[in-house]
mmCIF file as gemmi writes it, N, C-alpha and C atoms, coordinates in Angstrom:
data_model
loop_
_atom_site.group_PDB
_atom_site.id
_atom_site.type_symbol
_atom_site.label_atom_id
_atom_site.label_alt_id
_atom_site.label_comp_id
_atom_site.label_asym_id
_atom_site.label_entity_id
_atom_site.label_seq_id
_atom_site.pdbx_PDB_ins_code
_atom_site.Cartn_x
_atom_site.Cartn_y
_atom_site.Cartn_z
_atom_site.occupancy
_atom_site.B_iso_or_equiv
_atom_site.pdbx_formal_charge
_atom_site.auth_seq_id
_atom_site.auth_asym_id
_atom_site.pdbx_PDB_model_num
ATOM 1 N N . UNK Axp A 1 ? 0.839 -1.202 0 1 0 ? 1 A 1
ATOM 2 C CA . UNK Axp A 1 ? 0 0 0 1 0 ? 1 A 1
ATOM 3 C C . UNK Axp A 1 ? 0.874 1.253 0 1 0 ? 1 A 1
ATOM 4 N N . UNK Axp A 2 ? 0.068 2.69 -0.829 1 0 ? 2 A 1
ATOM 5 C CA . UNK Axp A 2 ? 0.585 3.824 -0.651 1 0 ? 2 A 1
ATOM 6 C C . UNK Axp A 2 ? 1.362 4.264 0.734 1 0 ? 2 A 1
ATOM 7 N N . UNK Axp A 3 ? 2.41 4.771 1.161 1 0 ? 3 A 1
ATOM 8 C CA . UNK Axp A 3 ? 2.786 5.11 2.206 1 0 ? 3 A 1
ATOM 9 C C . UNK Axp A 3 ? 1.978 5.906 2.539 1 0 ? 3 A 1
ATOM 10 N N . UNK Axp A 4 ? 0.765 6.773 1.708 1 0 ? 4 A 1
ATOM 11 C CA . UNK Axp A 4 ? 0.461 8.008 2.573 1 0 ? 4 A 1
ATOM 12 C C . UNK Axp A 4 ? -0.868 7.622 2.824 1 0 ? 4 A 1
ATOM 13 N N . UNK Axp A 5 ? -1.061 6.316 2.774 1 0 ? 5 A 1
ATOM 14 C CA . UNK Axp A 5 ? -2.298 6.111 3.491 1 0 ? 5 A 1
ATOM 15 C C . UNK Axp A 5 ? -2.416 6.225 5.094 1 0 ? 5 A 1
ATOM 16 N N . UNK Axp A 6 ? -2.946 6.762 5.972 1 0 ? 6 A 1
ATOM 17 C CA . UNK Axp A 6 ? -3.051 7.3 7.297 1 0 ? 6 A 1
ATOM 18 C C . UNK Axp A 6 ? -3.956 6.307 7.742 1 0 ? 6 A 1
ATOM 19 N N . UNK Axp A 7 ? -3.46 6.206 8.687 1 0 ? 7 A 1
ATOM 20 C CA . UNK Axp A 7 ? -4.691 5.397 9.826 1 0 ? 7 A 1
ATOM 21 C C . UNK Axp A 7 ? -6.255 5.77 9.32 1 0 ? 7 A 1
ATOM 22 N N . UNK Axp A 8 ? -6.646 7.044 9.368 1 0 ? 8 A 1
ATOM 23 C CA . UNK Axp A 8 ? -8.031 7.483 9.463 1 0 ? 8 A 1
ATOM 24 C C . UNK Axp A 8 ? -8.139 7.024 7.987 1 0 ? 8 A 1
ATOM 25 N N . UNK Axp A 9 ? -7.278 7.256 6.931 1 0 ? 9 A 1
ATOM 26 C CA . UNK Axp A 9 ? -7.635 7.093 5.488 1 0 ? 9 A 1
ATOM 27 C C . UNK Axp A 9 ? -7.766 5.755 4.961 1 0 ? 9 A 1
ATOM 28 N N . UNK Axp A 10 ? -6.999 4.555 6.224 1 0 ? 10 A 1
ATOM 29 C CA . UNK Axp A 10 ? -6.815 3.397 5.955 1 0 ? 10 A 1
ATOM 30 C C . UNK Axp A 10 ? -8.654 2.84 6.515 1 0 ? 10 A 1
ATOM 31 N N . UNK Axp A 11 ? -9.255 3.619 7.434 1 0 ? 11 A 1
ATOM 32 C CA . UNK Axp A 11 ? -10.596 3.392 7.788 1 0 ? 11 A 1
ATOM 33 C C . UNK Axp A 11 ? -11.285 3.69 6.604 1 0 ? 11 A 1
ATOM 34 N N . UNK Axp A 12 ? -11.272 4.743 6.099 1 0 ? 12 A 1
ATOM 35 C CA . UNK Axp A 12 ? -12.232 5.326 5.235 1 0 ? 12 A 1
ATOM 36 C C . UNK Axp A 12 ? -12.161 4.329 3.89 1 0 ? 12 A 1
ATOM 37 N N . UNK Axp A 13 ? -10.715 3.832 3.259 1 0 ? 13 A 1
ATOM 38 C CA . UNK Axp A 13 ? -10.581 2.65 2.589 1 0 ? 13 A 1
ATOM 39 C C . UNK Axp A 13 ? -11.46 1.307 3.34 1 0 ? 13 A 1
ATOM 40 N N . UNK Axp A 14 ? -11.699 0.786 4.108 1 0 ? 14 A 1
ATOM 41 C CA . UNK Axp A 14 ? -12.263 0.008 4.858 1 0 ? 14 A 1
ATOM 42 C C . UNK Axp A 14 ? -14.053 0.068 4.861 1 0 ? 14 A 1
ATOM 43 N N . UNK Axp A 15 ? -14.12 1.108 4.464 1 0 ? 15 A 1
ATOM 44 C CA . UNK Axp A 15 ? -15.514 1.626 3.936 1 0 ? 15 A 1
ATOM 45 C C . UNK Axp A 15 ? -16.2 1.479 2.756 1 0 ? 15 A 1
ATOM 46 N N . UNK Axp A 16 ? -14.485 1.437 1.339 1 0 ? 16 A 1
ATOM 47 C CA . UNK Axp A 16 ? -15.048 1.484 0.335 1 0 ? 16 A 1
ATOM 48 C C . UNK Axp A 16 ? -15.136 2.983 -0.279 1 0 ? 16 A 1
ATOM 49 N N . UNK Axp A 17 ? -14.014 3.885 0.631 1 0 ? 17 A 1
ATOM 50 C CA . UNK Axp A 17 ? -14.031 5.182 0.158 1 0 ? 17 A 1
ATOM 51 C C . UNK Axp A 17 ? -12.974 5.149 -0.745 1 0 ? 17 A 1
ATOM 52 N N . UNK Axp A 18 ? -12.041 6.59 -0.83 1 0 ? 18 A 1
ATOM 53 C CA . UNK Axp A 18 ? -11.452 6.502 -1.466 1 0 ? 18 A 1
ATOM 54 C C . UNK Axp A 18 ? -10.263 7.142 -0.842 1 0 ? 18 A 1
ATOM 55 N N . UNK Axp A 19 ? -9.031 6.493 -0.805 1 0 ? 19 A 1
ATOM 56 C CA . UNK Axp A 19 ? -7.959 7.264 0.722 1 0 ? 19 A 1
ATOM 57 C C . UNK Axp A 19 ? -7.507 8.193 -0.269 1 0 ? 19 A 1
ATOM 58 N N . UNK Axp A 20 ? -7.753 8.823 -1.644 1 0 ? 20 A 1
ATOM 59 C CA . UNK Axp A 20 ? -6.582 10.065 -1.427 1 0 ? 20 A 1
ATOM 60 C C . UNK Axp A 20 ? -7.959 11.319 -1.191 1 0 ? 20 A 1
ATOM 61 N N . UNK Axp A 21 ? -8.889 11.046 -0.646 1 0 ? 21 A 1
ATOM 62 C CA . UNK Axp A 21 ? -9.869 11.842 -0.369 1 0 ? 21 A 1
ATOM 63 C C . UNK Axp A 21 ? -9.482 12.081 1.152 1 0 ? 21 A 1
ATOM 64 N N . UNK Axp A 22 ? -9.294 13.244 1.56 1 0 ? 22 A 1
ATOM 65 C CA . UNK Axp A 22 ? -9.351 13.805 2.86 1 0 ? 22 A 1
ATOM 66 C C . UNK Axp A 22 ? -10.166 13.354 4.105 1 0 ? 22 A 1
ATOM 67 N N . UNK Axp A 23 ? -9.383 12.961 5.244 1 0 ? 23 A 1
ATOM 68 C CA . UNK Axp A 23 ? -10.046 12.075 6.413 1 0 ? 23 A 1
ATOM 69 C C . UNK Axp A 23 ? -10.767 12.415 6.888 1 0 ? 23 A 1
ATOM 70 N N . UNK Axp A 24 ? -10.977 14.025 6.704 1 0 ? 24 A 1
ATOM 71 C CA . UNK Axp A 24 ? -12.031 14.446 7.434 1 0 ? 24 A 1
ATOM 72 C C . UNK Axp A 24 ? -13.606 14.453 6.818 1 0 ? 24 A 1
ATOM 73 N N . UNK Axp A 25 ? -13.139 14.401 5.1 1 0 ? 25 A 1
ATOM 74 C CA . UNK Axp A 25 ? -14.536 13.925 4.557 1 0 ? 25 A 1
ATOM 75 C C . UNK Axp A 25 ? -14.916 12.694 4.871 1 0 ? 25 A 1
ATOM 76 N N . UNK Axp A 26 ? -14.338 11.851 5.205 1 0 ? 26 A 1
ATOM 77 C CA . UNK Axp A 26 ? -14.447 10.315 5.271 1 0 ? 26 A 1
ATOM 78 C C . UNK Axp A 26 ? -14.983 10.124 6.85 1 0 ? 26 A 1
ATOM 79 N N . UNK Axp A 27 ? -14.741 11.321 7.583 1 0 ? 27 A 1
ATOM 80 C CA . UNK Axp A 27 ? -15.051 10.785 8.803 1 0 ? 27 A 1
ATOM 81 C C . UNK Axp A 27 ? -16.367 10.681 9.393 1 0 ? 27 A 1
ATOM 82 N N . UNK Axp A 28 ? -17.099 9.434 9.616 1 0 ? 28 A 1
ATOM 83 C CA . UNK Axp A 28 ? -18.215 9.299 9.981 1 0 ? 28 A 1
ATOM 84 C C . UNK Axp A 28 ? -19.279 10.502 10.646 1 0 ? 28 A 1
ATOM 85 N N . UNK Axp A 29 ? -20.214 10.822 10.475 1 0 ? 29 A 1
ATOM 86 C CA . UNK Axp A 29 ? -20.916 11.993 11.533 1 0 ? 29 A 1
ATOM 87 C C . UNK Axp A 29 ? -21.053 13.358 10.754 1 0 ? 29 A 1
């Protein structure tokens, strides 16, 4: 995997998002 996948971005992948999309869009709520 990309190195710049982040914890939060590695969740949002886990979702079915898309990690070079910003964690904070991805973040639930």
């Amino acid at each position: 995997m990309p190195a710049q996948l982040s914890p939060p971005d590695a969740g949002g992948i886990a979702a079915g998002s898309q990690g070079s999309v910003s964690p904070s869009e991805r973040t639930p709520g």
